[in-house]
MARPATI-570171 format. One record per atom (N, C-alpha, C): x, y, z; residue in one letter. Coordinates in steps of 0.2 Angstrom, whole numbers, plus 5000, padded with zeros to 4 digits. Layout:
# MARPATI-570171
XYZa...
***
This chain:
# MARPATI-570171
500449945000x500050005000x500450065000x500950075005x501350135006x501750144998x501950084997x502250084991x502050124985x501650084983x500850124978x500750204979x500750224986x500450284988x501250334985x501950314987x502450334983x502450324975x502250294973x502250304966x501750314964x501150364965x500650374964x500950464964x501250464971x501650534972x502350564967x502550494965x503150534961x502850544954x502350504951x501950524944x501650624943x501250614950x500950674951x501550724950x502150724956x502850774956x502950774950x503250714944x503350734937x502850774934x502350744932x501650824928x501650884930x501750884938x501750964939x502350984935x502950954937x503450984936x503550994927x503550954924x503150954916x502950994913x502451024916x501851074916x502051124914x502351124923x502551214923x503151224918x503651164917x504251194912x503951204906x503351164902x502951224898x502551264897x502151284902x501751334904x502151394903x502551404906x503051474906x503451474901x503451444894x503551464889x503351474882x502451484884x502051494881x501851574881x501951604872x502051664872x501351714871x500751684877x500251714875x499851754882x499551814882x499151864887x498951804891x499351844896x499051834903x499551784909x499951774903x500551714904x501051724905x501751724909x502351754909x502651734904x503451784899x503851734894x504351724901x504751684898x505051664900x505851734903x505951764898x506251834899x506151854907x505451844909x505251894914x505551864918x505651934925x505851904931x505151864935x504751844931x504251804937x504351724937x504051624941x503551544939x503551484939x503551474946x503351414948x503251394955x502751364955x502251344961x502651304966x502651344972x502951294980x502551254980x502751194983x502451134989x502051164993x501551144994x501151145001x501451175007x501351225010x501651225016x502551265017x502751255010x503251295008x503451365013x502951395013x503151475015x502651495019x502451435025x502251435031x502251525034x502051555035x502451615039x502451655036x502651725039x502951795034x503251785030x503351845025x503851845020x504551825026x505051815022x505651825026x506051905023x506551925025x506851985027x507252025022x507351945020x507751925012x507351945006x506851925006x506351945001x506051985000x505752005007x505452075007x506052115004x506752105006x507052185002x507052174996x506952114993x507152114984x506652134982x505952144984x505052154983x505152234984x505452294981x505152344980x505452374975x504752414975x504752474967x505352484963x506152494966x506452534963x506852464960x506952394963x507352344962x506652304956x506152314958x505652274951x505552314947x505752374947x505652394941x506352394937x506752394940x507352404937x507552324932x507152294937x507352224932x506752234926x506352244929x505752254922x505952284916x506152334918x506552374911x506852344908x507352294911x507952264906x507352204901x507052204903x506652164899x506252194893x506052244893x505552284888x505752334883x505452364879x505452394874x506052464878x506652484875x506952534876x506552604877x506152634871x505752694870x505152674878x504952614877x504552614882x504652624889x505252604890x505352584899x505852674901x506152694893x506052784895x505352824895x505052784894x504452824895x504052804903x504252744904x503952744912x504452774915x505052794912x505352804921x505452894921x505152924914x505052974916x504252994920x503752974919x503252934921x503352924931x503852884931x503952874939x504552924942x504652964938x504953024941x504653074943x504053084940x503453114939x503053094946x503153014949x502752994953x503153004960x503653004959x504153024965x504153114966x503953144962x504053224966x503353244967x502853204965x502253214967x502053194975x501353234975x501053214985x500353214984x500253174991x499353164991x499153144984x498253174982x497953144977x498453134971x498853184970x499253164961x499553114961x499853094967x500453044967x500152964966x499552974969x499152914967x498952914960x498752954958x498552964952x499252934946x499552954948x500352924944x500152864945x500252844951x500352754954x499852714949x499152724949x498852704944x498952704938x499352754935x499452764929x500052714929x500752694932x501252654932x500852594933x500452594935x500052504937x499952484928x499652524929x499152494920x499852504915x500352554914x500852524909x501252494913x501352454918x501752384918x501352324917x500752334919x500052294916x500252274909x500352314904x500152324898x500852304896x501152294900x501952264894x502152204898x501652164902x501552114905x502052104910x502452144914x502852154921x502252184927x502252114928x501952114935x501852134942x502552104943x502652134948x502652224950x503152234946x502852324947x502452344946x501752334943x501152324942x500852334951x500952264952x500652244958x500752284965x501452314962x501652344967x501552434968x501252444964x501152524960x500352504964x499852454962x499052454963x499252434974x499852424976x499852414983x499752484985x500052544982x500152604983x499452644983x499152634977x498452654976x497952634984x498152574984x497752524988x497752584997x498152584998x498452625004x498552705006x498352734999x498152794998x497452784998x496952754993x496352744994x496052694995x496252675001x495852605004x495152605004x495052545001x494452504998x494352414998x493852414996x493852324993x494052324987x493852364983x493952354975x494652374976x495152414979x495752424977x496152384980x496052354986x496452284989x496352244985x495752234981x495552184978x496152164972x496152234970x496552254963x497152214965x497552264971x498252224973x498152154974x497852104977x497952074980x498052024972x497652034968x497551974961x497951994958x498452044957x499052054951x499452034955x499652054965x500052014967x500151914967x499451884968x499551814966x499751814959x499351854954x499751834949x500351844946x500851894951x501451884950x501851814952x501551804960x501751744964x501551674957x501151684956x501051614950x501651624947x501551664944x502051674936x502851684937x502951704944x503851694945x504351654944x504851664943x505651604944x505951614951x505651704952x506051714960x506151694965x506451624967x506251604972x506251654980x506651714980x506551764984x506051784983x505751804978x505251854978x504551794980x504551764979x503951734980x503551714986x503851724991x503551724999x503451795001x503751844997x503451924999x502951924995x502651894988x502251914984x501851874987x501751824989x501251784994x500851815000x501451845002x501251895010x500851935008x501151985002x500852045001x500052034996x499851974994x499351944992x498851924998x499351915001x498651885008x498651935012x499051985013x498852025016x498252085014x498352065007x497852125003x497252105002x497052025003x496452015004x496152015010x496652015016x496452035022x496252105024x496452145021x496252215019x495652215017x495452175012x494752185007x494352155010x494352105013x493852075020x493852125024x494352155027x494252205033x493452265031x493652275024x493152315021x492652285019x492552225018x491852185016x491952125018x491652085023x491852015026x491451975023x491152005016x490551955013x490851945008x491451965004x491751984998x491851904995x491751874992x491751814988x492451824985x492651864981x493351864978x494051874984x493651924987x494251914993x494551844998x493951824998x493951765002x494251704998x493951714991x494351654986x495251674985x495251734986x496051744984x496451734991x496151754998x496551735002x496451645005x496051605002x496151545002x496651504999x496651554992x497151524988x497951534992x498051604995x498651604997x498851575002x498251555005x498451495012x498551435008x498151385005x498451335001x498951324998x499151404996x499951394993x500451404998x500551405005x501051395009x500851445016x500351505013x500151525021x499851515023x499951475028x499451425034x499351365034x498951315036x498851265036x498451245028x498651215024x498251205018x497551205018x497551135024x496751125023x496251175026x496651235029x496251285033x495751315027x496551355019x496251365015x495951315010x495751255009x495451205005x494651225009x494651235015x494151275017x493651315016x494251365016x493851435013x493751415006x494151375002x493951384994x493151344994x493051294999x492451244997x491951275001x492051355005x491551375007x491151435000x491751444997x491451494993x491151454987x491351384985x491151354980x490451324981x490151314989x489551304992x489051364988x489251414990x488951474987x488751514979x489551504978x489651504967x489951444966x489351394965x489851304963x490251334957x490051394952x490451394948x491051434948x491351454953x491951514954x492551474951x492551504947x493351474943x493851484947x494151534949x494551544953x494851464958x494151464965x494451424968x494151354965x493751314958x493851264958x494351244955x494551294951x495451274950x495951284956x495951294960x496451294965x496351224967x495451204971x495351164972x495651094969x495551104963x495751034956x496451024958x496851094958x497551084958x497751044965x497551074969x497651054977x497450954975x496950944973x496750864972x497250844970x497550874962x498050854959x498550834964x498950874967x499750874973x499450824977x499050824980x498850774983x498450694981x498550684975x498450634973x497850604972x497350644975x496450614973x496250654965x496350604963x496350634951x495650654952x495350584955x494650564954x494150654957x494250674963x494150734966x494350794958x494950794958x495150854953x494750844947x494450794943x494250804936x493650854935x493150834941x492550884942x492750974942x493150984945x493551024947x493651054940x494051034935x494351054930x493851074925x493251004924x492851014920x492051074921x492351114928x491751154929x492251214926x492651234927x493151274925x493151264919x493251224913x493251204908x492551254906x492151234909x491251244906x491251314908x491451324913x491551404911x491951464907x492551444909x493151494904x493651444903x493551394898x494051344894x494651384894x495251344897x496151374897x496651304894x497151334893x497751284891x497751234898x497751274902x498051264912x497751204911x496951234912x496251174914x496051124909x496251144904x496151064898x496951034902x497551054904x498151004903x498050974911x497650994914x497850964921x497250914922x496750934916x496150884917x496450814911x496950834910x497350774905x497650734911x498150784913x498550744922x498150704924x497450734927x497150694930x496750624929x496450634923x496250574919x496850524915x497350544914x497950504914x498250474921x498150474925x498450444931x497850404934x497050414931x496750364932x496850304928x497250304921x497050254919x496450254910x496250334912x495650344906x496150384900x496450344898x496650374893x496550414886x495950384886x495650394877x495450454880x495050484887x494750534887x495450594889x496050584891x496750584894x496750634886x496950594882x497250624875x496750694872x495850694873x495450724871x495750794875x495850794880x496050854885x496650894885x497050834883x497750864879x497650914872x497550874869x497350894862x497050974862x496650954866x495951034868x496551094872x497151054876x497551114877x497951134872x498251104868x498551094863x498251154858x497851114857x497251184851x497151264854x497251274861x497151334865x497651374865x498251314868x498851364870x499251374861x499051324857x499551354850x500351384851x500551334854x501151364856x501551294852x502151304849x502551244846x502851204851x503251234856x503251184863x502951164864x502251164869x501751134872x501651084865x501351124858x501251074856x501650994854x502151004854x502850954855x502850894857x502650934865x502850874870x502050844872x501250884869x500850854870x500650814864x500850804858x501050754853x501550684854x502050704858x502150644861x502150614868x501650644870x501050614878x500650584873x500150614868x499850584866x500150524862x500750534860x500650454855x500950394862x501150424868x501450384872x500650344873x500050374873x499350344878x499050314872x499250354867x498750294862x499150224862x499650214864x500150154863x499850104867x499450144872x499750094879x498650054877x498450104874x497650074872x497650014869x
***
């Protein structure tokens, strides 16, 4: 039995790990390249606790933007940092008024983290739900999409901390509650604390994409396929992604269902259009047609 439970665990470890090495070099919105300083998911329980002291220094404005720059358009990144000079000799409302406008072009040339960290500014001049709200979902999405292994327990911190912000202001907020579930499940706090909050919010929106894909993933790392396919395919019926057709292939490929395994591949295959991805799900699928 123990046996089987290790090798059911090291199949899973290999596909996450699979995943992710092609996920982050798919050159489409919403996705990081590879270029960027952002990508790839801790372990459970990884980053238990505060950012650390290390991280937190490398997580500010002057050192994310600087690396952001080296990565984008030369005319562009002179135009944001004349833009952020702009936002340094400013005070009160103007300065915020800058901050928003830096969020949206680092937004817009897909560098996130200065994004995230521009909307934390806004957030703290004009405390809100909607503007914790803002920071808190650019900062997870930067936490998703990093390489940084420093950065990525302050981007975690400062993600849960902004939905705890957003609760403070509306403790009914459904988005709030799904984004701080998520950041517990990804290492602040006890997982199943947030497995909790996600399946209180899915009680109320069975279709919140958000957390039945955290949810599926969480089945995935943990080994219940059978739990994650539902998961995938209500996410799927909603807002169909590369993500949720390839992880609903993972999971029906480690049950055994292959024929249905290859359909899910292919279906990410077809979304992401990416020549890598398609590559290597070309040959996963000719590996499962073999094995029928």
């Amino acid at each position: 039995m123990n046996s089987n439970i290790r090798s059911k665990q090291t199949i899973v470890i290999g596909a996450i790990v699979l995943l992710v090495a092609f996920l982050f070099t798919r050159d489409i919105k919403g996705l990081v390249k590879p270029t960027e300083e952002n990508g790839k998911m801790p372990s459970s329980g990884q980053m238990a606790g505060a950012a650390s002291p290390s991280s937190t220094s490398v997580l500010n404005l002057e050192t994310s933007s600087t690396a952001a720059k080296n990565v984008i358009n030369k005319n562009l990144a002179t135009d944001i940092t004349a833009l952020e000079n702009s936002y340094k000799g400013a005070n009160g409302a103007e300065k915020i008024q800058f901050a928003k406008q830096l969020a949206q072009k680092w937004d817009d040339v897909e560098q996130i983290t200065p994004s995230a960290l521009y909307l934390e500014v806004v957030a703290e001049g004009e405390p809100s739900t909607k503007s914790w709200l803002a920071a808190g979902n650019q900062f997870i999405k930067a936490f998703e999409s990093t390489q940084d292994s420093l950065a990525q327990p302050a981007l975690l911190q400062k993600a849960n901390m902004s939905y705890k912000n957003a609760l403070e202001k509306d403790s009914t907020n459904i988005e709030a509650k799904t984004g701080l579930g998520v950041t517990i499940v990804n290492g602040l706090g006890a997982p199943m604390q947030g497995i909790a909050m996600l399946l209180e919010v899915v009680a109320k929106e069975p279709k919140n994409v958000k957390a039945n894909m955290n949810l599926g993933l969480f089945s995935i790392k943990s080994g219940q396929f059978d739990k994650a396919i539902p998961r995938f395919n209500t996410v799927i019926a909603a807002a169909p992604t590369p993500e949720a057709y390839f992880y609903l292939g993972t999971a029906l490929e480690n049950l055994g269902r292959n024929k249905e395994a290859v359909n899910a591949y292919l279906s990410s295959k077809k979304l992401a259009a990416n020549p890598t991805l398609s590559s290597f799900i070309d040959k996963k699928v000719a590996e499962l047609k073999n094995k029928n």
